[in-house]
Every structure is written in C-alpha cells, then in structure tokens.
N, C-alpha and C positions, 0 to 999 in steps of 0.2 A: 371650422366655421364660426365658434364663435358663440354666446349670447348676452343677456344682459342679464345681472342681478342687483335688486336692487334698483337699479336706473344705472348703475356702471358696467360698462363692457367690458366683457372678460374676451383675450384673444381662445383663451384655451379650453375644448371643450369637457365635458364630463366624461369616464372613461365609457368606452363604449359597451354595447349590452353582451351577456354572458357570449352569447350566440352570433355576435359578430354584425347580427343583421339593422339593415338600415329601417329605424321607427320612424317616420314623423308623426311629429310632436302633434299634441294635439291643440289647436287651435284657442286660445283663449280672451282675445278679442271680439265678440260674437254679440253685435249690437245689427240691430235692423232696420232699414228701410221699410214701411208699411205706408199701405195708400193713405193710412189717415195719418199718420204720424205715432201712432200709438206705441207701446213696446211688442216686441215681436216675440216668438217662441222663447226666445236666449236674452238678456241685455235689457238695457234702459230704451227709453223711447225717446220722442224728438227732434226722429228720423224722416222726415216726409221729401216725397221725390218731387225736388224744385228742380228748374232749369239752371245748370252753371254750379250746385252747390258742393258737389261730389268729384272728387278726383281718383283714378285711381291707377295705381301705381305695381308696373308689373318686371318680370323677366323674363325675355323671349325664350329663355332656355328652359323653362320650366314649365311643364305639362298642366299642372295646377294653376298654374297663372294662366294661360294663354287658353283654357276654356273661357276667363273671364273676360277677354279680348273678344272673343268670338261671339259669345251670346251679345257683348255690349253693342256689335257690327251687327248681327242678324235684328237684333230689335230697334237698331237707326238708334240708340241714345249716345250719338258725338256731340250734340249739342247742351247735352243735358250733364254728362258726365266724360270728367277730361281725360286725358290718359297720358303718362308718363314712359318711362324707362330705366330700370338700372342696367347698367353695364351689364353683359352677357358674361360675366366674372367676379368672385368673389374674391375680398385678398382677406387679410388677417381680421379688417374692420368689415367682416360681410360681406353684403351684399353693397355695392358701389355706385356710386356717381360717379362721372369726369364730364369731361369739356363734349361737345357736340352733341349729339343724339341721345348720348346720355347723362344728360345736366340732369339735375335736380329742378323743375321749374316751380316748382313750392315755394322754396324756401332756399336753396342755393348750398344746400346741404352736401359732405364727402359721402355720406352714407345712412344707410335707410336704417341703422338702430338709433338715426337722431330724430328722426320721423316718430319714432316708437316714443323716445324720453320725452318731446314736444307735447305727444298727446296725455301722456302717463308716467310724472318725473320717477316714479319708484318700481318702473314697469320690471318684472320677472319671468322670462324664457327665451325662445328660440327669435330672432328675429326672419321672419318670413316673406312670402309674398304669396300671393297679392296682398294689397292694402287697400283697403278702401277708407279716403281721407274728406271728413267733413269739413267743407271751406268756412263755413258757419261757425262751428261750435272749435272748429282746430282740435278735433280728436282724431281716430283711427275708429271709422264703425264696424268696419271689420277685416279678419287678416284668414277667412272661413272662405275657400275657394268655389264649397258645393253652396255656399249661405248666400256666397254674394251673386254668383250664378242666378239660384231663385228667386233672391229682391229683383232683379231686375229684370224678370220676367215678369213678375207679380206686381210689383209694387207699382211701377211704369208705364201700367195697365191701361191710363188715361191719357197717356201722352204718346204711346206706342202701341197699335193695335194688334202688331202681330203677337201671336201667343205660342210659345214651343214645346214642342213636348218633351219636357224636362223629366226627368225621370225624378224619383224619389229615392232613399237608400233603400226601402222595404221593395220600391218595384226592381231594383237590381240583386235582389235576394237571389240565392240562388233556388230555382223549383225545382218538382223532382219532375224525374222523367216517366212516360206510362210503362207499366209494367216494374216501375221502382218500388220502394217501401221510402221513398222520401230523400233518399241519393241519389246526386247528379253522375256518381263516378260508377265508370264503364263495369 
C-alpha cells in the first residue's frame, strides 16, 4: 500500500505486525469543522461551514469512507460540500486517479498522497481516505472518518436541519447485560 515519509512516497511498506493482523493506522489529520469557526476537540481552527468550501474525497470500496458519503446525502450538504473519487484500486502509488469517474477534479493529480504533500509538504503516515479538503486554506481538515461523520452533522446545523442520531465511540461501548457482572460474553 505504500506511505509517505517525510513528504516522499515509499512504494514499500513497514514489515507487518507480530500477529499478522490488519491495524489501521490511526488518523493524524484531525482539524475541525465547528459552527463558529473555532478549533474543535483535535486540531487548529478556521474551519467554519461555508457553501462550496469543502471537498471531500473518497473510495467506494471502503467502509470508512462511504459512511462519509452517506451522512453528507442524509443531511442534503451537495451543495455545500463536493464530492470526488479515487479509483476502486490501489496500485504501487495508493490510492489512484485515472481518466473518467475517477479524475482527480482538485487538482488533476495521479494520486491521493499528492493531495497529502499539497496540504503538508513534510506529511508522515498512511495515506487514507476519506479526505476532507479545504478549498480555502488548500489543506486536508481531516482524513478521521468518525470526525468527519460528526462535523457534518454538528457543524452544518444552520444550513441543514435535519439532525441524526450519530452515535458517540462511548455510546457503542460495549454494556453488560442483566444478570452480568459487566460482560457482554455469553
């Protein structure tokens, strides 16, 4: 898959963890959207929800992205925030562009870790998706699939009235069940 270090692309990645099992990475872009503009939980501020300002940029093949698709469609923000596409394939260089559906309409880019060095020339990790790209300031506000989820429910608040019940990570905790001592297992 590939990441950046440094701001240069490495095709090869780190060797894999003891146990084989698949980590992702954790998120390290994590700027926010807030009604007033302010800084939000994670990140710098600066972020306020304009019409047209935000793009954001996904992979249909990817679970994590395609919630971000789905809340942007349930709360009507097409107009407010645009929406791209990488190639449903990755090659050596990531995550991809090409010609049709899956142009790059930013910037005209082969690949979304140029999107990453655009915003952050010395950027260090995984390149991911989602992305969410300010047209304004030409950063990445954030590449956090549950973060960008919530700005857009929250932040949006004025321009889109419907409101969802977005869950929290503490409301998908797991509870215990009655008759437990605080285990959910049978």
């Amino acid at each position: 898959m590939g990441l950046l270090i440094d701001g240069q692309w490495h095709v090869n990645d780190p060797p894999p963890a003891e146990d084989g099992r698949y980590r992702r990475t954790v998120s390290t872009l994590r700027n926010w959207i807030t009604s007033d503009g302010e800084a939000g939980p994670t990140g710098r501020g600066g972020f306020a929800p304009e019409r047209g300002r935000y793009h954001l940029v996904v992979a249909m093949t990817c679970p994590w992205a395609h919630r971000t698709v789905i809340v942007r469609k349930l709360k009507k923000l097409e107009d407010f925030v645009g929406l791209s596409y990488v190639a449903p394939r990755r090659s050596d260089q990531g995550w991809i562009f090409d010609e049709g559906e899956w142009r790059d309409e930013l910037f005209g880019c082969a690949s979304l870790h140029e999107h990453y060095t655009r915003s952050e020339s010395d950027f260090s990790g995984r390149v991911t998706v989602p992305i969410l790209w300010d047209l304004q300031t030409s950063r990445i506000v954030s590449n956090e699939s549950a973060d960008i989820v919530r700005m857009f429910n929250d932040a949006f608040c004025d321009v889109s009235p419907i409101r969802l019940p977005i869950s929290t990570p503490q409301a998908n905790a797991p509870k215990s069940m009655p008759g437990t001592s605080g285990s959910t297992a049978a």
